[in-house]
Phi, psi and omega in degrees: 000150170306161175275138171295156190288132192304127164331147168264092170352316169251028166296161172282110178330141164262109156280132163316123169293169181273292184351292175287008171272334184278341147284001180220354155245304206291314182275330181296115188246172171276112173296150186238357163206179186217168153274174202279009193294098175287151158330128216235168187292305162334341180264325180291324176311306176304333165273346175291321172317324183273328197298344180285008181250017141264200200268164165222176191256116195076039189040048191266320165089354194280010158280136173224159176233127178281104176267116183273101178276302220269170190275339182284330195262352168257033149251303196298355180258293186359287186295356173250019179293164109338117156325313171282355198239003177299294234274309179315327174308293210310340198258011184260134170294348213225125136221137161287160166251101152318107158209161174274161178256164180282355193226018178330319205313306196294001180253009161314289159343296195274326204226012189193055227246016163244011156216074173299338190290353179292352196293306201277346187273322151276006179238074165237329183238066183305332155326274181320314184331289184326292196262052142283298189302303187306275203317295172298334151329310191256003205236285181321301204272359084010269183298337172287305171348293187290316172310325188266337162305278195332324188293353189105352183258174175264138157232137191228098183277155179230133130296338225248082152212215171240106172275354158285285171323337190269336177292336175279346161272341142250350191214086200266345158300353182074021156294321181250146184239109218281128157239351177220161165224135168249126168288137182219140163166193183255140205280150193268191161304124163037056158322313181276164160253180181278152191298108161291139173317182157205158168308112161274173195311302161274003145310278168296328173262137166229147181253107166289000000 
């Protein structure tokens, strides 16, 4: 797809409308099932489209997505799911694998490409590199989230597996390091849980 067009500094600030805040925050729940409707590739691609444009620190970027489609490659995740977390997988056409990759550094160049030297400044500090990838890593997946709502869909992320196992079962070179999974399809029977509170404003927020 094309790059979006730069904004025009003096266009008039644009608010989300409420339809799309309600699609994408208020009304939006986590599904715990779906129906059989599949996914279509057009639809995943679109979502990737939208989620690689907001920020990471230093354009950097280091999440990749696993899409499991076929019915052989989401049997092969199953067993390393959290018990409570099979039967909402088995019922998704989809499920993403979130992971970071470990080695984001070489697209430094390519992606930051007026301080290519940050490449060698971070991976002079291997701790931190690493956890720049965990951290920028999890700020994406935040936005893949909000992204499989805009494509029209449901999404229902899990923590609850074995991410050593699952990386030995897909990403057996060790580069990539899975930390979330998301169920993506259009939500099934009795989808929801009842609606959890949330921290109201002054409960979280403080003003200086």
């Amino acid at each position: 797809m094309n790059t979006p067009p730069t904004p025009d500094p003096h266009e008039e600030h644009l608010v989300l409308e409420a339809e799309a805040r309600r699609l994408l925050f208020t009304d939006a729940r986590t599904a715990n099932s779906f129906t059989d409707e599949p996914v279509p590739d057009e639809a995943l691609q679109a979502i990737w489209e939208l989620a690689k444009w907001p920020p990471t620190s230093a354009n950097t970027n280091p999440m990749r997505v696993l899409f499991l489609r076929t019915g052989h490659a989401r049997e092969r995740l199953i067993p390393h799911l959290a018990e409570g977390n099979r039967d909402k997988s088995v019922s998704a056409p989809v499920i993403a694998v979130l992971a970071y990759d470990t080695r984001y550094s070489e697209h430094i160049p390519r992606l930051l490409p007026f301080k290519p030297e940050l490449k060698e400044a971070l991976e002079a500090d291997p701790v931190g590199h690493q956890e720049h990838a965990r951290f920028n890593s999890a700020l994406q997946a935040g936005y893949f989230l909000l992204s499989v709502r805009a494509a029209g869909l449901a999404a229902g992320p899990l923590g609850g597996f074995d991410s050593d196992g699952v990386d030995r079962e897909f990403f057996p070179d060790g580069r990539l390091k899975s930390f979330l999974v998301v169920n993506i399809g259009k939500p099934g029977d009795n989808p929801w849980f009842e609606r959890l509170p949330r921290l109201e404003y002054e409960e979280a927020v403080s003003c200086l």
